[in-house]
Every structure is written in C-alpha cells, then in structure tokens.
KENU-480567 format. One record per atom (N, C-alpha, C): residue in one letter; z, y, x. Coordinates in steps of 0.1 Angstrom, whole numbers, padded with zeros to 4 digits, always signed. Layout:
REM residues N
aZYX
...
This chain:
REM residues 304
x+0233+0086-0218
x+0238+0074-0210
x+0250+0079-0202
x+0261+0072-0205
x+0274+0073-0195
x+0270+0071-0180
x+0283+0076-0174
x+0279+0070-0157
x+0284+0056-0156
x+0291+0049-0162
x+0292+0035-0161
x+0283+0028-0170
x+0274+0031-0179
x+0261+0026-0180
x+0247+0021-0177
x+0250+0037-0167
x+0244+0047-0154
x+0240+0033-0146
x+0252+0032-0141
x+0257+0026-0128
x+0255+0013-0133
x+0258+0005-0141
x+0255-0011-0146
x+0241-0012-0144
x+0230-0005-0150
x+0221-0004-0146
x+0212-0003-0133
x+0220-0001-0125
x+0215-0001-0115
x+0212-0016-0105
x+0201-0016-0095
x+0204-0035-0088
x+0212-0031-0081
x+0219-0044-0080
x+0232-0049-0075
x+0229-0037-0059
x+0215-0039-0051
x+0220-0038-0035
x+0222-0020-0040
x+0214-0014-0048
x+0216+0002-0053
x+0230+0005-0052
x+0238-0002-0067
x+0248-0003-0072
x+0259-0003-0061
x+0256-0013-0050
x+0266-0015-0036
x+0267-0006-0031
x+0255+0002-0023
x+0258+0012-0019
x+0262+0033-0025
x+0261+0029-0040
x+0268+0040-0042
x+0284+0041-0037
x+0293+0039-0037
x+0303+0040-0031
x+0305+0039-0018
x+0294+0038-0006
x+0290+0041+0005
x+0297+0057+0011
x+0294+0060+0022
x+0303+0070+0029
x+0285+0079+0028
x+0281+0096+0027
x+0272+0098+0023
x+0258+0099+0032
x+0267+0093+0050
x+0254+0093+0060
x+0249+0079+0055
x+0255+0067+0050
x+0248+0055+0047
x+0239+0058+0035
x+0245+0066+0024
x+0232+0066+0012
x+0222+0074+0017
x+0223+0079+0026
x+0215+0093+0031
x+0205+0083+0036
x+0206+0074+0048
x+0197+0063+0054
x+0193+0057+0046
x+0202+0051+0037
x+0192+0040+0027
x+0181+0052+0021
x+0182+0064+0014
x+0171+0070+0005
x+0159+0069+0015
x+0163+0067+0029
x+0152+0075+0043
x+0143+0060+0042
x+0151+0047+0039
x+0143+0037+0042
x+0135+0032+0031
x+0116+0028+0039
x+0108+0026+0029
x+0111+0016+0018
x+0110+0019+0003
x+0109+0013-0003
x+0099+0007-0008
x+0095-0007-0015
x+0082-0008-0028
x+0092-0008-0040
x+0084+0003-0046
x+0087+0003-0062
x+0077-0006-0069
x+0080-0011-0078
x+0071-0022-0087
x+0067-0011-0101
x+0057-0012-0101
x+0048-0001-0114
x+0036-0009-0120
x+0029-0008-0129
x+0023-0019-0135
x+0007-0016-0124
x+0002-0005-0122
x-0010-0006-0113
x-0007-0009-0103
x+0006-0011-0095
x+0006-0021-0078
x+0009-0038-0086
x+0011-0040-0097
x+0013-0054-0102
x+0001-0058-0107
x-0011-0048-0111
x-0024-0057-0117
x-0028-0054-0104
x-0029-0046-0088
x-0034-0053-0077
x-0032-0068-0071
x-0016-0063-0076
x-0008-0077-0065
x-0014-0089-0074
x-0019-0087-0082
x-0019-0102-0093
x-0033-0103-0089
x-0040-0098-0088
x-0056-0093-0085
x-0059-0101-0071
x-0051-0097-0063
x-0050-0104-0045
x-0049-0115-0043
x-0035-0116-0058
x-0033-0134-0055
x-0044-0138-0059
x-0051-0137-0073
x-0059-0146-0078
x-0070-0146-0068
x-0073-0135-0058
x-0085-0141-0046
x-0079-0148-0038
x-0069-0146-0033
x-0062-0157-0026
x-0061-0174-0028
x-0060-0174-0043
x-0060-0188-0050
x-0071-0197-0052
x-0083-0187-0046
x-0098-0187-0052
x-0099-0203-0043
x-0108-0216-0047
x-0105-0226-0040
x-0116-0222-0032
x-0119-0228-0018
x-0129-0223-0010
x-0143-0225-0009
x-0150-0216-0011
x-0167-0217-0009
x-0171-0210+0000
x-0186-0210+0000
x-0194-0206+0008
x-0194-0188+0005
x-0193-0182-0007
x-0192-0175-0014
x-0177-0169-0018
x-0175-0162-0011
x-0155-0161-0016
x-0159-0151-0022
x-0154-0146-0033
x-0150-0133-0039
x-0144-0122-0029
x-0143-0108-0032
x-0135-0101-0023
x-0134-0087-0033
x-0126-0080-0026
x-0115-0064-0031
x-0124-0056-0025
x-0124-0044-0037
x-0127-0031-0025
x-0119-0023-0037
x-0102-0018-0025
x-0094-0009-0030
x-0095+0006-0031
x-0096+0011-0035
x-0096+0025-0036
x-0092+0035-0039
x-0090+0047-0038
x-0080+0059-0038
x-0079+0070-0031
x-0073+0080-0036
x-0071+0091-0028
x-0063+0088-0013
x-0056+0093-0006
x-0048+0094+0004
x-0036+0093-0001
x-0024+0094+0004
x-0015+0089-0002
x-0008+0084-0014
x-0016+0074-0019
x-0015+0073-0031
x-0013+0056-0035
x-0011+0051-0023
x-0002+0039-0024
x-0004+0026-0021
x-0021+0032-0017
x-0029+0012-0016
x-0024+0004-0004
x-0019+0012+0007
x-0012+0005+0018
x-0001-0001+0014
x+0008+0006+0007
x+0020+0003+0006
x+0019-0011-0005
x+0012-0012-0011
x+0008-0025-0022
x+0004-0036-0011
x-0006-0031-0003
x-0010-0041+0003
x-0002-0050+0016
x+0004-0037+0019
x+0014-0041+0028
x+0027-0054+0019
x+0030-0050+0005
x+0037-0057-0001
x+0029-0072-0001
x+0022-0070-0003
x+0013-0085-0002
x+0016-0091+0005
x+0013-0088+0019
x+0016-0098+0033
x+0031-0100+0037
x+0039-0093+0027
x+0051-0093+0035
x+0058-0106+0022
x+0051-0107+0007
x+0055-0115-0002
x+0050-0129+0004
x+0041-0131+0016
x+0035-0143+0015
x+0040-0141+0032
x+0048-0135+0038
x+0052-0139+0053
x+0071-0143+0053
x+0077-0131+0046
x+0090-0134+0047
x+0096-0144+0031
x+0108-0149+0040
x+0118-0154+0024
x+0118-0147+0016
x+0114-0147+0002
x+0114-0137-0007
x+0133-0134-0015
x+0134-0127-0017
x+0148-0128-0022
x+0141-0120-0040
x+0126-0117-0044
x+0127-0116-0055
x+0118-0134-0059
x+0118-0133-0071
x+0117-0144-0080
x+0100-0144-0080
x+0094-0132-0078
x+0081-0129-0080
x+0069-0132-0070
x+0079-0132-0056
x+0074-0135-0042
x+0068-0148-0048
x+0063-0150-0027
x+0062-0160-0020
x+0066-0170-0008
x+0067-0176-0007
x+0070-0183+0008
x+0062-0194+0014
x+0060-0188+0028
x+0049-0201+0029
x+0053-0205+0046
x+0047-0218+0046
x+0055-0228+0058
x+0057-0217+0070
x+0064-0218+0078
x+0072-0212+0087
x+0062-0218+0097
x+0051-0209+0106
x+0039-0211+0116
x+0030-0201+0111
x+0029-0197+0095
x+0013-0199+0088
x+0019-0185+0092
x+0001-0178+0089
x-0004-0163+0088
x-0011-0160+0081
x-0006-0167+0067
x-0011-0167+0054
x-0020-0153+0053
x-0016-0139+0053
x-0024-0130+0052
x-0025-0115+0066
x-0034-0115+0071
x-0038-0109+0079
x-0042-0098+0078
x-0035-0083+0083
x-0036-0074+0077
x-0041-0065+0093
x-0054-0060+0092
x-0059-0054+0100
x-0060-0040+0100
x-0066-0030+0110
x-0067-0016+0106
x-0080-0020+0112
x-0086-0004+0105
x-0106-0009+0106
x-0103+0002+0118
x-0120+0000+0125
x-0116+0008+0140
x-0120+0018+0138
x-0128+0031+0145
x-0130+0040+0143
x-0145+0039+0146
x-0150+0041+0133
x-0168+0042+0136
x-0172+0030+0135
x-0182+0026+0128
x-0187+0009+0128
x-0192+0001+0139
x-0184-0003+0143
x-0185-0012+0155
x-0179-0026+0156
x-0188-0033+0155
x-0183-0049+0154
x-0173-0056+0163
x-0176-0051+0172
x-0170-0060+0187
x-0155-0056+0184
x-0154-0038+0182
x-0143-0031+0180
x-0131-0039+0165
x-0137-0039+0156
x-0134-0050+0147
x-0125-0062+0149
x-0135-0069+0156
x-0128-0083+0164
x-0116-0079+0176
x-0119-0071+0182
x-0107-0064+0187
x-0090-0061+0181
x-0098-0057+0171
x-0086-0050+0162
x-0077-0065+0156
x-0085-0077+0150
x-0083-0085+0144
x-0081-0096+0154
x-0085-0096+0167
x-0075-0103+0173
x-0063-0098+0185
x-0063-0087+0182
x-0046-0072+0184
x-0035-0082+0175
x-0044-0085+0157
x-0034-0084+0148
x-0030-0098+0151
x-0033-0108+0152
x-0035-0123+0159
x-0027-0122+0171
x-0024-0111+0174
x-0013-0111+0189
x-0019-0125+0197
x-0034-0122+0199
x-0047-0126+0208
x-0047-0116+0217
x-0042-0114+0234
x-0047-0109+0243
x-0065-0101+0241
x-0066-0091+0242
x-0085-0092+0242
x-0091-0092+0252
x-0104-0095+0253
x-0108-0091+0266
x-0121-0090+0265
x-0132-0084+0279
x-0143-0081+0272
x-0152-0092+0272
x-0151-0101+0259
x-0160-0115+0257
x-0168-0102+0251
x-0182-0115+0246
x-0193-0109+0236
x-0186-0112+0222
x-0196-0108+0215
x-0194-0106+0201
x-0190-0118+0196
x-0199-0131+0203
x-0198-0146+0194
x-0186-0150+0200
x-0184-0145+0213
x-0168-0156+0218
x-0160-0149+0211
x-0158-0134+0207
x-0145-0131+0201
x-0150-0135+0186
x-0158-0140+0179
x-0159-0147+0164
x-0156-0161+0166
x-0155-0166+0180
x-0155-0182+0176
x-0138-0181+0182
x-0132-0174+0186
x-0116-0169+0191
x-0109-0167+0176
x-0118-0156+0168
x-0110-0153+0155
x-0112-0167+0150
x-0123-0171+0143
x-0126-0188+0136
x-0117-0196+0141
x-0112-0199+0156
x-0102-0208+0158
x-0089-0203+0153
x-0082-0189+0159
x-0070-0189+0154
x-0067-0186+0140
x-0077-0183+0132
x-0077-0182+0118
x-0073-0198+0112
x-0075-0206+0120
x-0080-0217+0111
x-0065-0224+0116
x-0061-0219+0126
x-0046-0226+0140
x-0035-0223+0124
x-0041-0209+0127
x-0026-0204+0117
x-0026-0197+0103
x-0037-0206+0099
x-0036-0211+0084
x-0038-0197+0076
x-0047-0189+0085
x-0051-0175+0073
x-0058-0174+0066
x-0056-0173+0047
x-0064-0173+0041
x-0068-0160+0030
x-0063-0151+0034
x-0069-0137+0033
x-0066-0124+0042
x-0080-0119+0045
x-0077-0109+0054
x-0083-0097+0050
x-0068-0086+0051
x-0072-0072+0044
x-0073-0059+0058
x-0085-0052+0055
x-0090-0049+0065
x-0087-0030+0059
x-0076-0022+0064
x-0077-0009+0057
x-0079+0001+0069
x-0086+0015+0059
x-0090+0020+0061
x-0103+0021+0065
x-0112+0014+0061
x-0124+0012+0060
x-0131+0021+0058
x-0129+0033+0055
x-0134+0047+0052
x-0144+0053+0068
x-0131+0045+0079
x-0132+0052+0092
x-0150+0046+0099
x-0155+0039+0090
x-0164+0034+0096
x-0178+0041+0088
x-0177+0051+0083
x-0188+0060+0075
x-0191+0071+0083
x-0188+0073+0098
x-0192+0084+0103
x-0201+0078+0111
x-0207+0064+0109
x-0216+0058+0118
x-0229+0056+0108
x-0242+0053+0122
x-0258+0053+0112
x-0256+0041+0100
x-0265+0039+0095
x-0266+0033+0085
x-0270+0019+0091
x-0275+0017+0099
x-0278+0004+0108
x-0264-0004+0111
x-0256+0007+0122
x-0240+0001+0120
x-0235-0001+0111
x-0235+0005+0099
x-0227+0005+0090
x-0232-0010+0087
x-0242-0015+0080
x-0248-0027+0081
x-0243-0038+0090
x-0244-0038+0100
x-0239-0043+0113
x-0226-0048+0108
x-0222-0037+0106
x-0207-0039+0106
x-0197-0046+0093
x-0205-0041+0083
x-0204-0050+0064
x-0209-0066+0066
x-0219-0067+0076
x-0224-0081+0079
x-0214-0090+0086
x-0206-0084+0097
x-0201-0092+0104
x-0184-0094+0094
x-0182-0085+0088
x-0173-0090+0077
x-0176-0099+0070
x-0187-0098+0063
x-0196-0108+0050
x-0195-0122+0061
x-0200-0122+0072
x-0199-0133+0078
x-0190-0141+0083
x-0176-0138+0087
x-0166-0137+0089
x-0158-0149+0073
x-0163-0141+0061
x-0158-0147+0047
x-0164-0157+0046
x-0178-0156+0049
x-0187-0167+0048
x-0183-0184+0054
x-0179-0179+0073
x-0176-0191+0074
x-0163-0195+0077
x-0152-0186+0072
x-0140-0186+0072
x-0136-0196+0057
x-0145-0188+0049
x-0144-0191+0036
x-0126-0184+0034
x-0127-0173+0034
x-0118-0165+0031
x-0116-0159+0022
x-0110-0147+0013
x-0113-0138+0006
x-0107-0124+0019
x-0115-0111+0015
x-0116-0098+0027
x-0113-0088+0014
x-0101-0085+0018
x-0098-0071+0005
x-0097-0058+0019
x-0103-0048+0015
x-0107-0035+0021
x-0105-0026+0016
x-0097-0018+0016
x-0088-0005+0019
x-0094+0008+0021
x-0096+0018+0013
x-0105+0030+0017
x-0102+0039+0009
x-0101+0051+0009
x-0104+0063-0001
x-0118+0063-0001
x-0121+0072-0013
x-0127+0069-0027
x-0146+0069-0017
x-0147+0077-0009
x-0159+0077-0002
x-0159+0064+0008
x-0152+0054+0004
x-0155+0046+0011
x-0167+0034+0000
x-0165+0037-0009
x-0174+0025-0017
x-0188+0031-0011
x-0190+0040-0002
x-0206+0037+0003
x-0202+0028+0013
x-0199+0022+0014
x-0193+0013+0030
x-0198+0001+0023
x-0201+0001+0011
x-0204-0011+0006
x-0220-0013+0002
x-0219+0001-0004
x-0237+0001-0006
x-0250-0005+0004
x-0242-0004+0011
x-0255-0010+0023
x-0264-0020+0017
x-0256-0029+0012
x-0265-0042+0008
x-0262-0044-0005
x-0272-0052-0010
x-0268-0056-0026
x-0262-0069-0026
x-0264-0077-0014
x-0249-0090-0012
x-0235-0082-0017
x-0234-0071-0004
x-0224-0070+0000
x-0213-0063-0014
x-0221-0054-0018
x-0223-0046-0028
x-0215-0050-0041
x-0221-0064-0045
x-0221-0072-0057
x-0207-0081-0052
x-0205-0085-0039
x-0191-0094-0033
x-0180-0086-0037
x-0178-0068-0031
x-0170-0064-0033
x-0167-0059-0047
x-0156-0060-0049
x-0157-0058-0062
x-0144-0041-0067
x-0149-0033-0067
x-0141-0018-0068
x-0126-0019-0079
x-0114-0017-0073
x-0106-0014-0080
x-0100+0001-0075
x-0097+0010-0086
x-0097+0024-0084
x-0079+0027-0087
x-0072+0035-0074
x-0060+0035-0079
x-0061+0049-0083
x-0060+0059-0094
x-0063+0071-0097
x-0050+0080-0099
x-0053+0089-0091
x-0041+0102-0094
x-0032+0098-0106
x-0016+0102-0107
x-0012+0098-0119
x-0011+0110-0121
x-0007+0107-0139
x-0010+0118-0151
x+0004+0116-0160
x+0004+0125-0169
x+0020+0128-0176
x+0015+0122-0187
x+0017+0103-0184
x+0020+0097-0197
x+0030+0089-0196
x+0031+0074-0205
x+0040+0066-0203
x+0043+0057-0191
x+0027+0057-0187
x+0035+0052-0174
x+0039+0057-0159
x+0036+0072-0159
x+0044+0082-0149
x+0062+0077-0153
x+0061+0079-0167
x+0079+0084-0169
x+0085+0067-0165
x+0080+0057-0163
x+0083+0046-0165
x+0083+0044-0149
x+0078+0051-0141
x+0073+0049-0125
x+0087+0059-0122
x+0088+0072-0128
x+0100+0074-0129
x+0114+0070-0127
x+0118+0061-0135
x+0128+0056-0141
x+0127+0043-0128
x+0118+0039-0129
x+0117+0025-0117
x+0127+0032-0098
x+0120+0045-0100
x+0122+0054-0088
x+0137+0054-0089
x+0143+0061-0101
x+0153+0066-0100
x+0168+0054-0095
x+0162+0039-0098
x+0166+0030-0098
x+0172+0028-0087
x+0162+0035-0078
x+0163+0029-0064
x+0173+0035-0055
x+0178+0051-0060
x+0185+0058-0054
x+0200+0056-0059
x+0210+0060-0048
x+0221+0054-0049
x+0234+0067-0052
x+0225+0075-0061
x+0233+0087-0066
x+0248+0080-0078
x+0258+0090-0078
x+0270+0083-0084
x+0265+0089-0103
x+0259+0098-0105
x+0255+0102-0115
x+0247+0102-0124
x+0238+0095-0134
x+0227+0098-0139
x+0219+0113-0142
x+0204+0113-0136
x+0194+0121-0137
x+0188+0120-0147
x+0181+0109-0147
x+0172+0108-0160
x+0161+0115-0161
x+0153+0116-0153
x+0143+0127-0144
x+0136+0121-0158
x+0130+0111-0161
x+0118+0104-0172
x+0126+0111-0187
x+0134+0118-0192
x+0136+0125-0202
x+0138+0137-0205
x+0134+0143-0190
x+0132+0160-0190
x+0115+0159-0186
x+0113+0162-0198
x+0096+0165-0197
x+0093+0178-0189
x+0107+0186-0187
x+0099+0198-0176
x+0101+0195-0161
x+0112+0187-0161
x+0117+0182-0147
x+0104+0173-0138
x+0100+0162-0152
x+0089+0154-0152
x+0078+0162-0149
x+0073+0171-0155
x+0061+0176-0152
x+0058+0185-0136
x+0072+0191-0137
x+0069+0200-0124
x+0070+0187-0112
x+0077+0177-0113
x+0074+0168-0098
x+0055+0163-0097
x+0053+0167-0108
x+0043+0162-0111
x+0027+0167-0106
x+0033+0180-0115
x+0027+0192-0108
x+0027+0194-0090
x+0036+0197-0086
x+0037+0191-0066
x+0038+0185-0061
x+0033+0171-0068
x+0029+0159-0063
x+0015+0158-0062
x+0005+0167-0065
x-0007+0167-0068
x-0016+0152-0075
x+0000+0148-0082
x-0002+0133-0088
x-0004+0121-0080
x-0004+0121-0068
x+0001+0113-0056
x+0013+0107-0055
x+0013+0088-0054
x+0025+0086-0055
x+0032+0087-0040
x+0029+0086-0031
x+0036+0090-0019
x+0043+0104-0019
x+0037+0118-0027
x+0041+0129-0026
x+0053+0126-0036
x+0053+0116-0048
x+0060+0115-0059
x+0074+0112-0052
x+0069+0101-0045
x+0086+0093-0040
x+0089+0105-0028
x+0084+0114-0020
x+0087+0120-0013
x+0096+0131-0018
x+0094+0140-0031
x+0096+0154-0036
x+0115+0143-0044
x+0114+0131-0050
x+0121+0123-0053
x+0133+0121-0041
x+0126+0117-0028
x+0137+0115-0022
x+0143+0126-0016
x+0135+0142-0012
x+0141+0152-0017
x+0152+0154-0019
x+0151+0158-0033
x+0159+0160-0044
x+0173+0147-0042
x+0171+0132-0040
x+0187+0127-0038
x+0190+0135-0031
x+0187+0134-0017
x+0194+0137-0003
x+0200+0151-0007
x+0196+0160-0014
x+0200+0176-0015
x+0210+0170-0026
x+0211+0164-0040
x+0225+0157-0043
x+0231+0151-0036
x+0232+0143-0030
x+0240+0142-0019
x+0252+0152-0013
x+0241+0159-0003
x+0245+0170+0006
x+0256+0178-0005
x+0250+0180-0012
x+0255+0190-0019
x+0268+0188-0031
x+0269+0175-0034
x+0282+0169-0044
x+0273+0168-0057
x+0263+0180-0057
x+0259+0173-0072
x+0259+0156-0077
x+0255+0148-0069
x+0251+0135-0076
x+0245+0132-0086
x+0235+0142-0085
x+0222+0142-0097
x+0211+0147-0090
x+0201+0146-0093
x+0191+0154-0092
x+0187+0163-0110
x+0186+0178-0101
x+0179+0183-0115
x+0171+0194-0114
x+0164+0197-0119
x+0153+0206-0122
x+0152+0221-0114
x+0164+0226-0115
x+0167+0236-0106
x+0164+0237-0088
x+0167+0222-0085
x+0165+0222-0072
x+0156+0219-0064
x+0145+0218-0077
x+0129+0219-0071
x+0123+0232-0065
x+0132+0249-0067
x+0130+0258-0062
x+0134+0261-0049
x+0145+0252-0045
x+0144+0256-0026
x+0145+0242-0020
x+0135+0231-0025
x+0136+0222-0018
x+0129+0221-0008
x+0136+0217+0004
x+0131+0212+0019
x+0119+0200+0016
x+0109+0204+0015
x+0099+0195+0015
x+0084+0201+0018
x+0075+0197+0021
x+0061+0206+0030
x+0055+0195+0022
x+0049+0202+0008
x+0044+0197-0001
x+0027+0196+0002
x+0016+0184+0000
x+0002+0185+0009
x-0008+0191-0006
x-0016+0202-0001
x-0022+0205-0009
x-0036+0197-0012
x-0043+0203-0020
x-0062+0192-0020
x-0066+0193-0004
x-0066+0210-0002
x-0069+0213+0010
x-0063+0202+0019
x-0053+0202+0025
x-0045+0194+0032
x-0050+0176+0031
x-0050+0171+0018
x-0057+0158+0016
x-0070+0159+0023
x-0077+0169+0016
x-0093+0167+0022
x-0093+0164+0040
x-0085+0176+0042
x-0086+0174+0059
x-0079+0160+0069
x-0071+0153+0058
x-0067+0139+0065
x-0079+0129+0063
x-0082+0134+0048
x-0093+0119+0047
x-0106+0119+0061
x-0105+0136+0061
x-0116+0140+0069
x-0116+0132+0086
C-alpha cells in the first residue's frame, strides 16, 4: 500500500488531522475512542433488539460478561451515547431532545437495595435523601416514566457478590421488580464471576440471558480489529500492524488478549512514531515501550 492509498483510506476526521502540528495528533491518540469490531456490533444489535422489545409484564434482559478490561463498558457506554447525542454516524440514533432513553448506572458496593436506588437516582440527577425503600422506587417509577427511559444498564454488578445470599436475592429482586413494573429491559455488566449474581433464582436466572465477551485470539478477527485500530490513528505512514503476523502476535501476546490493553500497547506505539519521526508503528518498538503492561496477577487483583 502507497502512503497516498495509506491516507485515502483513512476517515475524513483521521485523514484531517494528519497534517496537524504533533502536540494535536498526540491529543487526539490520548482521546477515547469506540472502535466498531463485529463482537461490540452483535452486543449493540443485541441491546437494541431489548430495547425494541414492545412492553410487558415480562421484559427480557442482558447479562454481559467478561474479563476486566476487555470492553463491555466501553460498548455499553456506546449505546447510551447512540440513543442520547446527534449521531453523525448512519448507524446511530437520535431521540426527542428531554428523553433519557437509556440509563446507565454503576452497581453499589455489596448488595444493598436502598444503595441501588441511590445510585440510580445520582444517575437521574435526583437529589437523594434518606426516604425508605418504596418512596425512592415510587421517585425512580416517576422519573423513569417523566423522561421516557426505556433501558437501564446497571455495570459492574460483580460488586454485589461479596454479600449473603439473602441480599444478593434482595437485591436481583428489587431489579426483577423494578423491569417488572417499569416494563423495561435491565442489561448488567460484570466479569465472568458475576453470573452467580444471577443464580439466586430460577426467574431471575432464565430473564437474564448470558453474553460472553472472551479474551481475543490470533485469528481473522484480531487482524481485522487491527486494521479498524489502525484507522483511527493519524500517523503520516502506513503500519499495517494486521500483515506482520509477528508484530500481530507480540501486541497480542502483551495484551493478555484484552482489548483495552490492545488499544493501549497501540496507542503506545503512535505516540513513540510520533515523537520520534518514524510515522509508523513497528515491531521493534515494542522492546522499550513506555507502557505498564497488567498481568493475570494484576487483573485478578482489580476484579478482586
């Protein structure tokens, strides 16, 4: 591939800022991207179709799952932001200017219900205060209903397994309940020891329904997650990281197949082209890269 190939290839906002001065390409690599890959597109298509679900007593619901950085925020985060802001891709959403089409919570620490409603009326930019349990459910029921929310994704759901099994119950109920008379659909966010968060009950159990985002592996669709990646950086040169199968494999290798570690060791490697005039990334420069790569060890003790 030529560099004016290279560069045709690239989107237009990429494309713009290659001829940038190198503190601006420096900031753009710094700022979060979503890359589109075919397992964040069968979630996102997965979310909509609960989303689309017409309303019953019985809503369907998600239970996401995964290691630690390995991307289900970042997808899910893409969700709420395709159904909150003007979309400028084709693929989005846009919905009336008031709504809070999707509600995106953090779960609290330890199974606690009250704490829950807390959290979810924080996200509701609802003042809290210390009502009971039913006035902050008949608070969320009203503003849910004010401002038109019709899915609410609840992550990190993992954090509520260091409680008895009573709460844990307690706590999967007042969600179940919550769907019930919201008639919502509730997608939930957890690494992989979170699907006992669901065992509790065989309602609850059979509602949520497990999708697994799994460490990636050196096939076609790493090199193709690759290539999506490479897209995004605003180097003057082609890399071509997806046709050096050793280049490929060693990001791969200290990524511990993590796509957060992937885009990290990636953004890397621009910023050192950059710095440096290369305007490539290549293989070599994975031996003194500035990066504090997380090992299993290191994962275990975050999930922990």
């Amino acid at each position: 591939m030529t560099e004016k190939e290279y560069l045709q290839s690239l989107p237009d906002s990429v494309r713009g800022m290659v001829g940038k001065p190198d503190g601006e390409r420096l900031q753009f690599i710094r700022q979060q991207k979503f890359i589109r890959y075919q397992k964040a597109e069968t979630v996102l298509k997965r979310m909509q179709e609960l989303m689309d679900e017409p309303k019953k007593e019985r809503m369907p619901a998600l239970l996401l799952l995964g290691d630690s950085g390995n991307g289900k925020t970042s997808i899910a985060r893409k969700f709420v932001e395709m159904h909150t802001f003007e979309p400028s891709d084709p693929n989005d959403y846009f919905e009336d200017e008031g709504d809070l089409p999707v509600l995106f919570v953090q779960a609290p620490i330890g199974p606690n219900a009250s704490d829950l409603y807390d959290n979810i009326l924080r996200a509701l930019d609802v003042p809290s205060r210390r009502d009971s349990k039913s006035v902050k459910e008949g608070q969320i029921e009203h503003y849910f209903r004010v401002l038109n929310v019709r899915m609410m994704i609840v992550d990190e759901i993992h954090n509520i397994l260091s409680g008895t099994v009573p709460k844990k119950k307690e706590f999967m109920n007042a969600l179940k309940n919550l769907s019930n008379s919201l008639q919502i659909p509730i997608v939930l966010i957890g690494i992989k020891d979170a699907l006992n968060a669901v065992n509790t009950d065989l309602q609850i159990r059979s509602r949520f329904k497990p999708i697994m985002l799994n460490r990636w592996g050196f096939d076609k669709e790493y090199l193709i997650l690759l290539k999506s990646i490479e897209k995004t950086i605003p180097l003057k040169k082609p890399s071509l990281i997806y046709r050096d199968e050793r280049f490929a494999r060693a990001i791969l290798d200290r990524s511990n197949g993590l796509f957060g570690e992937i885009m990290g060791i990636i953004s890397a490697l621009a910023k050192e082209a950059i710095v440096s005039g290369r305007e490539k990334m290549a293989y070599d420069m994975l031996k003194n890269l500035d990066y504090a790569f997380l090992s299993d060890d290191d994962i275990l003790l975050e999930e922990l």
